[in-house]
SETIVO-536647 format. One record per residue (C-alpha): z, x, y; residue number from 1; chain. Coordinates in steps of 0.1 Angstrom, whole numbers. Layout:
REM residues N
(zaza (Z; X; Y); NUM; 'A') ...
END
This chain:
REM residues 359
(zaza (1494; 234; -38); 1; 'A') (zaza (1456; 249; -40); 2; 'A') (zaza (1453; 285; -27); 3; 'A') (zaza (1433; 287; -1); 4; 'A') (zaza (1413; 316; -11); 5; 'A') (zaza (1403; 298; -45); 6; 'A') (zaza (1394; 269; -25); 7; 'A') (zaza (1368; 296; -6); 8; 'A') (zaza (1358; 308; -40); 9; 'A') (zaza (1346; 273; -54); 10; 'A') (zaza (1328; 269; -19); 11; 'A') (zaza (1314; 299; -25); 12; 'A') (zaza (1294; 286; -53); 13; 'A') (zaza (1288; 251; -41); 14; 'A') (zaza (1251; 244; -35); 15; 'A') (zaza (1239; 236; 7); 16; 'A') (zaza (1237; 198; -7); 17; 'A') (zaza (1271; 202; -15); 18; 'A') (zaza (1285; 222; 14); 19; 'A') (zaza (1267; 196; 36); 20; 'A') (zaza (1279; 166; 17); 21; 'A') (zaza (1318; 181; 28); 22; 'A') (zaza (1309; 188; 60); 23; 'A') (zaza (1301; 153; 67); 24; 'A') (zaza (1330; 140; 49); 25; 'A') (zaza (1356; 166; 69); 26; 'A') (zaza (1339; 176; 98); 27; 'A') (zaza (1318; 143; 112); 28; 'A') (zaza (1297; 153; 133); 29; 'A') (zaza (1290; 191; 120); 30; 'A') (zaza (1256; 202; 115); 31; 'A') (zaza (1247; 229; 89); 32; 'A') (zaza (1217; 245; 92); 33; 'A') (zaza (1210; 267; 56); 34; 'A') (zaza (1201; 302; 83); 35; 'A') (zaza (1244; 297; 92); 36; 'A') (zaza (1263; 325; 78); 37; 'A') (zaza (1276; 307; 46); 38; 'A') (zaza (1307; 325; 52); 39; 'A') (zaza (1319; 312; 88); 40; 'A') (zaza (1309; 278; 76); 41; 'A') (zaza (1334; 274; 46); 42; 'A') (zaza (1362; 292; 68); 43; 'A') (zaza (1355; 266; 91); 44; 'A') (zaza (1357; 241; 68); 45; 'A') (zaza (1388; 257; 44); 46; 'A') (zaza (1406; 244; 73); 47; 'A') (zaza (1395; 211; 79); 48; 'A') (zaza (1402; 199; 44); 49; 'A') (zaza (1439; 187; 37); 50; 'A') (zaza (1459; 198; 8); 51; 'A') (zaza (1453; 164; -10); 52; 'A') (zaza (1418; 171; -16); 53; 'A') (zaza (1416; 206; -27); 54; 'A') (zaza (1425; 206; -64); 55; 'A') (zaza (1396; 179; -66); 56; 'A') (zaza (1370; 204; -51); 57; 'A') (zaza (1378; 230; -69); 58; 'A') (zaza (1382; 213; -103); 59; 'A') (zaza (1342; 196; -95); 60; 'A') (zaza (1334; 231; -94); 61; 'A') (zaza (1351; 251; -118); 62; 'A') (zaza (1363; 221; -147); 63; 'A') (zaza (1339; 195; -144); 64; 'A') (zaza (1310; 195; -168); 65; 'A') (zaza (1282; 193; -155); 66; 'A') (zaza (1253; 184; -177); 67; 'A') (zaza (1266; 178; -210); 68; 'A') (zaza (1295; 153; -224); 69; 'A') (zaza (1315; 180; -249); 70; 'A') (zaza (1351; 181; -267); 71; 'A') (zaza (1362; 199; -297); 72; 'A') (zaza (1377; 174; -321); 73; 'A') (zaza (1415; 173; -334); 74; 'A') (zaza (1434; 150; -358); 75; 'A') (zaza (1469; 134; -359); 76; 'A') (zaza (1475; 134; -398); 77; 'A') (zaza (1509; 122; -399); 78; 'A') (zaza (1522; 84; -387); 79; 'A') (zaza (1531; 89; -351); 80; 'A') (zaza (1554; 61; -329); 81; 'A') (zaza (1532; 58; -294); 82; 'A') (zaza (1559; 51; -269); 83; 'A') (zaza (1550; 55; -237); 84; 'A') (zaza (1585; 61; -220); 85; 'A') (zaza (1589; 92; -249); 86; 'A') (zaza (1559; 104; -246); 87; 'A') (zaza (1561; 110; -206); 88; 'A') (zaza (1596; 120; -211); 89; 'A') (zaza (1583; 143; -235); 90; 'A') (zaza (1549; 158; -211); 91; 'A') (zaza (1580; 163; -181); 92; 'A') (zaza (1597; 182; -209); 93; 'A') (zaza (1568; 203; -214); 94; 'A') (zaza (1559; 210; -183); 95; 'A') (zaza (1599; 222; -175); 96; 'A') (zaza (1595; 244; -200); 97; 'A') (zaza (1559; 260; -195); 98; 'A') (zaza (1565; 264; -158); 99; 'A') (zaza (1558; 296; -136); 100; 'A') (zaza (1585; 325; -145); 101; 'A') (zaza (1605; 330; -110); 102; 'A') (zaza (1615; 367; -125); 103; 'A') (zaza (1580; 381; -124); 104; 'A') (zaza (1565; 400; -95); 105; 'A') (zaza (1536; 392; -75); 106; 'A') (zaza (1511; 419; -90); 107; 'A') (zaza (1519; 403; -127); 108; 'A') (zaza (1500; 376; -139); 109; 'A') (zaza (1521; 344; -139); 110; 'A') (zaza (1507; 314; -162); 111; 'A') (zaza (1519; 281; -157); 112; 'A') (zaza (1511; 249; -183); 113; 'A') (zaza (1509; 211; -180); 114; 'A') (zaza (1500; 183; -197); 115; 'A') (zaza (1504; 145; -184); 116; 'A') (zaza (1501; 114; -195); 117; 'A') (zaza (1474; 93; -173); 118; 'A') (zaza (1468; 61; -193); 119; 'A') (zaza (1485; 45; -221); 120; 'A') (zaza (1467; 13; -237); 121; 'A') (zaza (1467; 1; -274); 122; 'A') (zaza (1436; 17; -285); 123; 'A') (zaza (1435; 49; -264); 124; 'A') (zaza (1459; 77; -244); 125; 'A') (zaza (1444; 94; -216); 126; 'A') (zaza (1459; 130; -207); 127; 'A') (zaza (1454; 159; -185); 128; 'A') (zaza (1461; 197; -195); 129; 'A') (zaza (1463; 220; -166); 130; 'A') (zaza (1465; 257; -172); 131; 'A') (zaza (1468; 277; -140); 132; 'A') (zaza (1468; 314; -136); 133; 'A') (zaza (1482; 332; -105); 134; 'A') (zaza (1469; 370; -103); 135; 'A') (zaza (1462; 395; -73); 136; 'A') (zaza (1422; 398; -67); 137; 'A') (zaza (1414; 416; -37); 138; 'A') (zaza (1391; 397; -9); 139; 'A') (zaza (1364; 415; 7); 140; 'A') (zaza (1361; 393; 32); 141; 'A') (zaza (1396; 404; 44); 142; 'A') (zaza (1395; 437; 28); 143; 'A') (zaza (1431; 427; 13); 144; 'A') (zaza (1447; 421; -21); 145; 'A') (zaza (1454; 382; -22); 146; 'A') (zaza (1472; 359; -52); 147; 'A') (zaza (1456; 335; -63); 148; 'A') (zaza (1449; 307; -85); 149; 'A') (zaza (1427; 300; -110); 150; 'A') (zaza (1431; 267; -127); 151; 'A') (zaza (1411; 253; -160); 152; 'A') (zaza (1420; 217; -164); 153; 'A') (zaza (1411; 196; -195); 154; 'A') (zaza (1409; 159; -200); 155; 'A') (zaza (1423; 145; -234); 156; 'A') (zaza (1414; 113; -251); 157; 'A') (zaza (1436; 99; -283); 158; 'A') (zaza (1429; 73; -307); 159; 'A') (zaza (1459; 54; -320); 160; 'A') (zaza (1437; 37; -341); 161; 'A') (zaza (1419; 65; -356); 162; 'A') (zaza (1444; 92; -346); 163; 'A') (zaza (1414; 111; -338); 164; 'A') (zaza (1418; 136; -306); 165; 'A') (zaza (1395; 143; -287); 166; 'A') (zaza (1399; 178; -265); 167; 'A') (zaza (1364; 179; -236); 168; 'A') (zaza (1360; 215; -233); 169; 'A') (zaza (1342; 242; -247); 170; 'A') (zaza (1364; 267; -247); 171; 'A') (zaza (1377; 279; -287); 172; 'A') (zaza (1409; 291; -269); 173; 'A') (zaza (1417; 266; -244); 174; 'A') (zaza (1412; 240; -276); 175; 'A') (zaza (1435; 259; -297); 176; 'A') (zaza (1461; 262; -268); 177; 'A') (zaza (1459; 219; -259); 178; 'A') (zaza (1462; 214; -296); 179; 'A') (zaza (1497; 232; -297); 180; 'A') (zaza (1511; 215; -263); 181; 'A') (zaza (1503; 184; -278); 182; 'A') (zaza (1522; 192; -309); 183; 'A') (zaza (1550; 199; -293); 184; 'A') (zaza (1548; 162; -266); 185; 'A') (zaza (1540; 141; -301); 186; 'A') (zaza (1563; 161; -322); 187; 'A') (zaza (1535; 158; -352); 188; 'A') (zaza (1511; 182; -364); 189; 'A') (zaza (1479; 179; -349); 190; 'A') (zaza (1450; 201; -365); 191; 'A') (zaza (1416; 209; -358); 192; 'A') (zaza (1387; 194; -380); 193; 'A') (zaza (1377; 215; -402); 194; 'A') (zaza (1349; 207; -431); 195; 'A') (zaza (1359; 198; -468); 196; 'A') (zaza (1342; 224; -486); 197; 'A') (zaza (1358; 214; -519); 198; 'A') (zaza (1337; 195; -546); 199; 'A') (zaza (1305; 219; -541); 200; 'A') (zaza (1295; 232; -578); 201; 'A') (zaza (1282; 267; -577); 202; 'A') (zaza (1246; 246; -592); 203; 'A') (zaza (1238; 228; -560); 204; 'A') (zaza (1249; 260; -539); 205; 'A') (zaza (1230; 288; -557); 206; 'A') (zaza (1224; 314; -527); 207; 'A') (zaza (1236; 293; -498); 208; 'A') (zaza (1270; 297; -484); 209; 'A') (zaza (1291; 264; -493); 210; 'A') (zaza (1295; 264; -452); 211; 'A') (zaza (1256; 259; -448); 212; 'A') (zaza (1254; 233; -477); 213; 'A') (zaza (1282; 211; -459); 214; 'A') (zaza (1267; 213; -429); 215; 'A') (zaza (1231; 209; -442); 216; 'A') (zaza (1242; 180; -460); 217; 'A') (zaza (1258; 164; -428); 218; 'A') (zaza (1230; 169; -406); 219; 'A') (zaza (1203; 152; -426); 220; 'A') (zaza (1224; 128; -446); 221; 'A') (zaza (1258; 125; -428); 222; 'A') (zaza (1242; 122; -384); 223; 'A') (zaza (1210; 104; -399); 224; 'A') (zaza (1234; 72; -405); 225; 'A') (zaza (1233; 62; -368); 226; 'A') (zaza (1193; 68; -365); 227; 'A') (zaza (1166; 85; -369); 228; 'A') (zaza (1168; 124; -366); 229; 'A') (zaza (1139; 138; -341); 230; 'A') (zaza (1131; 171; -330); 231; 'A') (zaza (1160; 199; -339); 232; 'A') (zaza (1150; 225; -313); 233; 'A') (zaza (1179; 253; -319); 234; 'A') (zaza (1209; 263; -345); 235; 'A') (zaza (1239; 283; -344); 236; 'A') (zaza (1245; 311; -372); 237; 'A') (zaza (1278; 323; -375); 238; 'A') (zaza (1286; 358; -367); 239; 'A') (zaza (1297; 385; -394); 240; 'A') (zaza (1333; 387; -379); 241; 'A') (zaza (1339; 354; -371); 242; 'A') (zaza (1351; 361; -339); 243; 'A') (zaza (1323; 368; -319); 244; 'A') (zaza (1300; 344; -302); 245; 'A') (zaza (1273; 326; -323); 246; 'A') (zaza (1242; 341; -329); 247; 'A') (zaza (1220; 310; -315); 248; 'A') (zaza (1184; 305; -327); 249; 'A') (zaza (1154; 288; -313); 250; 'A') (zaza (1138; 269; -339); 251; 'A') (zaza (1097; 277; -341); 252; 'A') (zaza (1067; 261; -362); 253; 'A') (zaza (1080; 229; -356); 254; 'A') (zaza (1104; 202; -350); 255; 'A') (zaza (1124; 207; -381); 256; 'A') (zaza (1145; 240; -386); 257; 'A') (zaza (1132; 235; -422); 258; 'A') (zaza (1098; 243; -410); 259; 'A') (zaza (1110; 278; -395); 260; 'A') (zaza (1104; 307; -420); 261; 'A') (zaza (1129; 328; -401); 262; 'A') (zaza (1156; 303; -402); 263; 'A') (zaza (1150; 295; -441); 264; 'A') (zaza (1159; 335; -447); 265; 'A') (zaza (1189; 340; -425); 266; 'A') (zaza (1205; 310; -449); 267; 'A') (zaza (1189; 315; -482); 268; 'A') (zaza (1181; 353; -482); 269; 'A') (zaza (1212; 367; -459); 270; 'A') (zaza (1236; 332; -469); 271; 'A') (zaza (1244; 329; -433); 272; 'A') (zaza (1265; 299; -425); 273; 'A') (zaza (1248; 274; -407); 274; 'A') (zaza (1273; 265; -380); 275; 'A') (zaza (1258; 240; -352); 276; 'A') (zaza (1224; 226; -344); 277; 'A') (zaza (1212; 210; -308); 278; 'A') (zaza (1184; 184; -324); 279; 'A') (zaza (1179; 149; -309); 280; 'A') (zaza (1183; 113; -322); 281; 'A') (zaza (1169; 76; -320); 282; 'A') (zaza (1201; 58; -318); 283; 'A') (zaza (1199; 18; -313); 284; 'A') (zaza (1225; 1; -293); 285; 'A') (zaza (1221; -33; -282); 286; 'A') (zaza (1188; -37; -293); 287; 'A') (zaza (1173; -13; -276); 288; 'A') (zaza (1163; 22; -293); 289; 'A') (zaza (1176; 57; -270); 290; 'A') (zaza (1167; 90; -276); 291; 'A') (zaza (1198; 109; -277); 292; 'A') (zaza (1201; 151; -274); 293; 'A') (zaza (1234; 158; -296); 294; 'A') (zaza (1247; 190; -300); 295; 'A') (zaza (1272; 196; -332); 296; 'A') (zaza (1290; 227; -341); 297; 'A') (zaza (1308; 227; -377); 298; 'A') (zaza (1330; 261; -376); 299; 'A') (zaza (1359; 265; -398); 300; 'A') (zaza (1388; 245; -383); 301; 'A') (zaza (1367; 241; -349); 302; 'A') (zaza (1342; 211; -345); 303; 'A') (zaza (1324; 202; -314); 304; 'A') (zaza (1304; 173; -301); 305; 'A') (zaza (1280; 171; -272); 306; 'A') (zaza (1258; 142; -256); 307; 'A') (zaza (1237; 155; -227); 308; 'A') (zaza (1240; 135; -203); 309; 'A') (zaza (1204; 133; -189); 310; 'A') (zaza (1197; 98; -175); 311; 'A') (zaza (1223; 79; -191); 312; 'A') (zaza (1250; 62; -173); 313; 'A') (zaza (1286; 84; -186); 314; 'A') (zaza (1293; 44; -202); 315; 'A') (zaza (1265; 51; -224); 316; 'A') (zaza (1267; 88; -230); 317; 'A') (zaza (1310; 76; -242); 318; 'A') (zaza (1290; 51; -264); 319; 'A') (zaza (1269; 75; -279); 320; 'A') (zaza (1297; 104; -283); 321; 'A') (zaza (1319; 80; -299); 322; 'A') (zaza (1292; 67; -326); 323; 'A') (zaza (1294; 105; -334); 324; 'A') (zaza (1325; 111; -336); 325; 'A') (zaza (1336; 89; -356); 326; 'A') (zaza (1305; 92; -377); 327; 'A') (zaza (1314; 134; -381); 328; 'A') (zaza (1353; 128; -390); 329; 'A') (zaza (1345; 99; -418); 330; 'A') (zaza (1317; 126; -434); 331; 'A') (zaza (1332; 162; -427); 332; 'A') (zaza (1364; 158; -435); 333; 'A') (zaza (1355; 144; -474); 334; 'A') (zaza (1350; 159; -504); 335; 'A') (zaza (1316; 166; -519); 336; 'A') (zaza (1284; 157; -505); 337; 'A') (zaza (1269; 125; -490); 338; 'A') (zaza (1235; 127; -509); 339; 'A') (zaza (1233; 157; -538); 340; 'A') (zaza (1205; 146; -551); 341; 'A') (zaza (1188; 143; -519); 342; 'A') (zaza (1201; 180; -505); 343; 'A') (zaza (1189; 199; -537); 344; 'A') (zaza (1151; 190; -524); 345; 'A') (zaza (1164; 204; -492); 346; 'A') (zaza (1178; 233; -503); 347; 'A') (zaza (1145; 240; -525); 348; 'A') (zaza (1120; 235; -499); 349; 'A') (zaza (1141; 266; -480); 350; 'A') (zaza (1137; 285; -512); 351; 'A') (zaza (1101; 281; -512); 352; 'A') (zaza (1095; 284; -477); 353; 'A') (zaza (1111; 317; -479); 354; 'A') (zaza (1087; 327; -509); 355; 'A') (zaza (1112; 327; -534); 356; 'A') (zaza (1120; 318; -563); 357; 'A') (zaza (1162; 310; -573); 358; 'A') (zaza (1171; 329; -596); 359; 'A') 
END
C-alpha cells in the first residue's frame, strides 16, 4: 500500500500539465486554475485516487527516467538453467526473506527488498527490484512527525543468450545491491563489467594510466565499429579516492576531446583515468543514418550505458542501446587493445598537444 503522504510528496513535484492531466483522469469535471493553492489541490486529489494507482504515480515521479535510456551492465559468467517455475519460486524466496522486520519500532528505519519476475521468453527475462524505505519525516503541512515510504524501483533485463544483465539505473549503490539479489534468485555469480586491463605493455602506456588507454582505445576504435563518431562534448575524470563523484569536464576548442589542451594534461601530465565520455554517433539502422547522443562510463567493475532519448521512439532508443551493449561487453571485457598501432598516434598527438615531449 502507497503512503499517502509520499503520494503528496511526488504531487508535490509534478508539473501544472501534470497535476491537470490527473485531475481530469480522477476528478472529471475539475478545473485547475495555476493561481489555486497547489496544496488544497493535491489534498483534494490524494483522495480521489484509489490505492491501485498510486505506486504508478509515484514511481513516474521518483523511478522513471526521464530523458535518458541508462543501466549499469552485469554478467552471468557461469552456465545457468532458466526455469521459470524456480526462478519465481526463488524471487518469492527472496522477498520472504528481505521483508520488513516486525521487531523494529516506528522511529527506526525499516528497509524492505523485492525482486520479481515479470516476463520469461527464450531470449530475454524481464524483472523488477523494489527497495522501499519506511522512516519518520515530519510534515509541515500538518506540523506532525509522519512514516513514510520512499520507494526506488529498478527494471532488470537478462540475456539468456548473451548472459548479459542489464540493471536501468544510475545509481553505483542500488546496482551493487540488484546485483547481489540476483545472485542469490539465480544461485550464480553475477559480476559487474569491469575492463581487461591486462595485455597493455608499459611501451604503448608511457605516462597514461592503463585505465585511460583502455578506454581511449574503446572510444575511438572499440564505439567507432557501429558508426561514425561525431562531436564528444564532455568526459568524466575519475576522482583521487575513487569514491567520490566524477570530476566531469566540458570539452572546449572543438568537437574532439583530443583538441582540448586542458583535457590532454589531466591524462598525460596528472595520468588521470579517463572514466566516461557523453559524445554522439552516426549509427545506420535500416538504411537510414541517426545521430545518436551516447553516454559511456568505464569505472573499475562499474560500466554504464546511456541513449538519450530525444525524438526517438523508446523501440529505437532499445535498438540503439542494445548495438552498444553488446558492442562494449565483446571489446571491454578482452585483453589488449583493438587497434595499438592506431592508439599510439593517439596517445602522441596528447603528448604534443600538451607541449611535451615523452620521455
Amino acid at each position: 500500500m502507497a503512503n499517502r503522504f509520499t503520494l503528496k510528496h511526488a504531487m508535490q513535484k509534478s508539473s501544472w500539465k501534470d497535476l491537470k492531466g490527473l485531475a481530469q483522469t480522477y476528478m472529471p469535471g475539475k478545473k485547475i486554475d495555476p493561481s489555486y493553492n497547489k496544496n488544497e489541490i493535491i489534498n483534494e486529489l490524494a483522495d480521489h485516487i484509489p490505492e491501485t494507482d498510486k505506486e504508478g504515480i509515484i514511481y513516474e515521479v521518483f523511478g522513471k527516467p526521464k530523458t535518458r535510456y541508462l543501466a549499469h551492465i552485469g554478467l552471468i559468467d557461469e552456465s545457468v538453467e532458466y526455469n521459470e517455475k524456480n526462478i519465481k519460486d526463488n524471487c518469492d524466496d527472496f522477498n520472504l526473506a528481505h521483508d520488513f522486520k516486525e521487531d523494529i519500532a516506528d522511529f527506526e528505519v525499516n528497509v524492505k527488498e523485492e525482486i520479481n519476475l515479470d516476463s520469461f521468453k527464450r531470449n530475454e527475462l524481464l524483472f523488477t527490484y523494489n527497495k522501499i524505505t519506511k522512516r519518520p519525516e515530519f510534515d509541515y503541512d500538518t506540523f506532525e512527525s509522519k512514516l513514510i515510504s520512499y520507494s526506488k524501483r529498478v527494471r532488470i533485463e537478462v540475456s539468456p543468450l548473451t548472459s548479459i544483465v542489464s540493471i536501468f539505473t544510475g545509481d553505483r549503490d542500488l546496482f551493487n545491491e540488484v546485483l547481489s539479489s540476483l545472485t542469490l534468485v539465480f544461485g550464480k555469480l553475477i559480476r559487474p563489467l569491469s575492463p581487461n586491463k591486462t595485455g597493455i605493455t608499459e611501451v604503448t602506456k608511457g605516462s597514461f594510466s592503463f585505465h585511460t588507454v583502455k578506454a581511449l582505445d574503446y572510444i575511438y576504435h572499440g564505439l567507432s565499429q557501429l558508426g561514425t563518431i561525431g562531436s564528444i562534448t564532455h568526459i568524466e575524470l575519475e576522482t583521487p579516492t575513487k569514491s567520490e563523484k566524477a570530476q566531469s569536464v566540458t570539452v572546449r576548442g572543438g568537437d574532439d576531446l583530443l583538441d582540448d589542451k586542458s583535457i590532454c594534461e589531466y591524462l598525460f601530465v596528472y595520468g588521470r583515468d579517463l572514466i566516461g565520455v557523453k559524445l554522439n554517433i552516426k549509427i545506420n539502422s535500416n538504411g537510414l543514418d541517426h545521430l545518436v547522443n551516447v553516454q559511456v562510463g568505464i569505472r573499475d567493475n562499474r560500466v554504464k550505458i546511456g541513449i538519450k532519448k530525444e525524438k526517438y521512439s523508446i523501440e529505437m532508443v532499445k535498438e540503439f542501446y542494445r548495438a552498444v551493449e553488446n558492442n562494449i561487453v565483446a571489446n571491454i571485457s578482452q585483453p589488449g587493445l583493438i587497434d595499438e598501432k592506431k592508439l599510439e598516434v593517439l596517445l602522441d598527438k596528447i603528448r604534443k598537444n600538451c607541449n611535451l615531449q615523452q620521455l
